[in-house]
PLY file of the C-alpha trace (Angstrom):
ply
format ascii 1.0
element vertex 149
property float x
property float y
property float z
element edge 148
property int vertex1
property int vertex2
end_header
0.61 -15.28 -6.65
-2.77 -16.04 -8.83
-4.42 -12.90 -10.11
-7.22 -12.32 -12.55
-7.14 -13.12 -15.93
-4.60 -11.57 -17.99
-3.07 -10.07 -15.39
0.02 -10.83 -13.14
0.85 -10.16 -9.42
4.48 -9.76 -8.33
6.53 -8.73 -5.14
9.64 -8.03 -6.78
10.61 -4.34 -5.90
12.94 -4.04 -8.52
10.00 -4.32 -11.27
7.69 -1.61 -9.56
7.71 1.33 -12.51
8.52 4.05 -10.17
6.96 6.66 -12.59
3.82 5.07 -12.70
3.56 4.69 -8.82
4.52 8.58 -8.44
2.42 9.57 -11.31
-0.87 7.68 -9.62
-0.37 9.26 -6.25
0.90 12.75 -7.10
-2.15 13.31 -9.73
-4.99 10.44 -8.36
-4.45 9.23 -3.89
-6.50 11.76 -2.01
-4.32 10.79 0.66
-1.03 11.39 -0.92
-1.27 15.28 -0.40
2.21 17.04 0.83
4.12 13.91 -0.11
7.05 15.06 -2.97
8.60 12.87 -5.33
11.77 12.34 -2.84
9.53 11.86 -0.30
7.88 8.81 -2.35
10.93 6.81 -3.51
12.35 7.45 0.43
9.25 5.37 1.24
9.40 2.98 -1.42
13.07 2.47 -1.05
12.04 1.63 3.05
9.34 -0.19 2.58
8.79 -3.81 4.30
7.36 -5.24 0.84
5.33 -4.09 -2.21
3.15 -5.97 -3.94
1.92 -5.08 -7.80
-0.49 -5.82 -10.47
0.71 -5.89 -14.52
-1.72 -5.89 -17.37
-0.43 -9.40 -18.27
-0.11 -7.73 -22.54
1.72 -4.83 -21.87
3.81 -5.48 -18.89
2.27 -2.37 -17.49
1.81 -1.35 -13.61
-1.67 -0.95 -13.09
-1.85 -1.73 -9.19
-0.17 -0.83 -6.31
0.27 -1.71 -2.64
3.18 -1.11 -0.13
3.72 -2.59 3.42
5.37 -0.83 6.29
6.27 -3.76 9.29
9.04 -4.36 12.12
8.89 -8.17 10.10
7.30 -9.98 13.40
4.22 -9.16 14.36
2.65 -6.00 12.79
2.24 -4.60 9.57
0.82 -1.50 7.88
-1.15 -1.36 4.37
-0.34 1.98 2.21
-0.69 3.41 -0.72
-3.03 0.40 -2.33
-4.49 1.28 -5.73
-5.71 0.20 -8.78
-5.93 2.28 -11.75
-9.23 3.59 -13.28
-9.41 1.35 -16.38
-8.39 -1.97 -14.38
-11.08 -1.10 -11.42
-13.60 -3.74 -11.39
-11.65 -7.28 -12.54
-10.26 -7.92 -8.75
-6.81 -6.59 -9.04
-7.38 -4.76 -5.44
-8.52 -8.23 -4.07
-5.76 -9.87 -6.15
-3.35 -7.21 -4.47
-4.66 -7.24 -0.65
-4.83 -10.90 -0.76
-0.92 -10.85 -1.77
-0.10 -8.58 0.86
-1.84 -9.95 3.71
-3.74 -12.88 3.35
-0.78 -14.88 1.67
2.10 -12.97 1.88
5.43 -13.50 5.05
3.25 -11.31 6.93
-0.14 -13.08 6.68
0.20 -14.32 11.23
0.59 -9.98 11.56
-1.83 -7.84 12.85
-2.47 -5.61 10.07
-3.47 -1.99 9.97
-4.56 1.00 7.59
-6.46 4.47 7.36
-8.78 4.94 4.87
-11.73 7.13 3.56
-12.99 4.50 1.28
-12.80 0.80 0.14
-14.52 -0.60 3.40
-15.72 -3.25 1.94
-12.66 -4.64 0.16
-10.77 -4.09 3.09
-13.47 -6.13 5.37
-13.40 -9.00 2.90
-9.65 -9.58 4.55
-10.29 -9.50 8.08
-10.05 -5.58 8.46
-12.76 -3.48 11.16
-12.87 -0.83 12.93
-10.03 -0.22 15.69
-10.00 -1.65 19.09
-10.40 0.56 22.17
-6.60 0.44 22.75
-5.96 1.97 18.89
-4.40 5.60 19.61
-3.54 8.07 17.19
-1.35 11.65 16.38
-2.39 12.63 13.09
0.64 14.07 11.15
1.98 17.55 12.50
4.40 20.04 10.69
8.02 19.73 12.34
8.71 22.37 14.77
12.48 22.24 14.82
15.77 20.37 14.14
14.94 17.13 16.37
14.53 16.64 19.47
16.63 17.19 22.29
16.09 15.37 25.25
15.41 16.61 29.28
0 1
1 2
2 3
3 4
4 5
5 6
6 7
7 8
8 9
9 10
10 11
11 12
12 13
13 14
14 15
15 16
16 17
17 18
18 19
19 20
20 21
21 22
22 23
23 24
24 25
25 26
26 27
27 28
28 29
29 30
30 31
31 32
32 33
33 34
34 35
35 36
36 37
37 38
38 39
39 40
40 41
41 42
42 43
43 44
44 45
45 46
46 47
47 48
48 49
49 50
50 51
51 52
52 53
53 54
54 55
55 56
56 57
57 58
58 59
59 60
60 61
61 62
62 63
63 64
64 65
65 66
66 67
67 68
68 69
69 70
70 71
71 72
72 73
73 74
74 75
75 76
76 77
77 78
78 79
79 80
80 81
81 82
82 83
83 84
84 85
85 86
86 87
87 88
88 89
89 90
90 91
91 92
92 93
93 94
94 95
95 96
96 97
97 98
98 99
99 100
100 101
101 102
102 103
103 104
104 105
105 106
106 107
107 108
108 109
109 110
110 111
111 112
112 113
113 114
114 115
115 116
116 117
117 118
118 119
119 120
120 121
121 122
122 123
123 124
124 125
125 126
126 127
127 128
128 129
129 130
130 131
131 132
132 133
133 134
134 135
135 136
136 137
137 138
138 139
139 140
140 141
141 142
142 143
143 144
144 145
145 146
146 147
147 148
């Protein structure tokens, strides 16, 4: 997968540095509020794919992005970041591009929420919703499951 310069992006989900992952969205991801730490590895342990970007000297995880998909025909993009000191070099590019533009999923129709990064995300073929897009916003359970009629 190319990257910039002296950097490296790789899919392998065995390499992702947990810590750093849970230590960028527990402290940095205004959207990241109310998850816990179990509630991050559950989602990184059930995720379709990850993608990630290394500082190519260190080895270090400096980006982030993790795919949600039923593997046919639709995909969703979470969780992308890049961290402060690496903003600026393409890494987010480098790690979209991975993810959708090149990746097993690049025929899906792709989807996200966010409150920023428009413009990266319109560089890869992202708008705004169609008129069919619907949407519950998260709600707090209200019991032990449901139970049918």
């Amino acid at each position: 997968m190319p990257a910039p310069e002296g950097y490296e992006i790789d899919d392998d989900p065995a390499r992702v540095d947990r810590d750093a992952v849970w230590e960028w969205l527990s402290t940095q991801a205004y959207w990241h509020r109310g998850r816990s730490r179990a509630d991050v590895e559950r989602q990184l342990d059930g995720a379709w794919r990850v993608v990630a970007a290394y500082d190519g000297a260190t080895g270090a995880l400096v980006g982030f992005a993790r795919a949600l998909s039923d593997g046919v025909a639709l995909a969703y993009l979470a969780d992308v970041f890049v961290e402060d000191a690496h903003r600026g070099r393409g890494l987010g590019h480098a790690l979209v591009t991975a993810m959708v533009d090149e990746g097993p999923g690049s025929g899906f129709r792709w989807m996200l929420h966010t409150a920023d990064a428009h413009g990266l995300y319109a560089a890869h073929g992202f708008g705004p919703p169609d008129q069919s897009y619907l949407e519950r916003p998260r709600v707090a359970p209200t019991g032990a499951g449901y139970r049918g009629t």
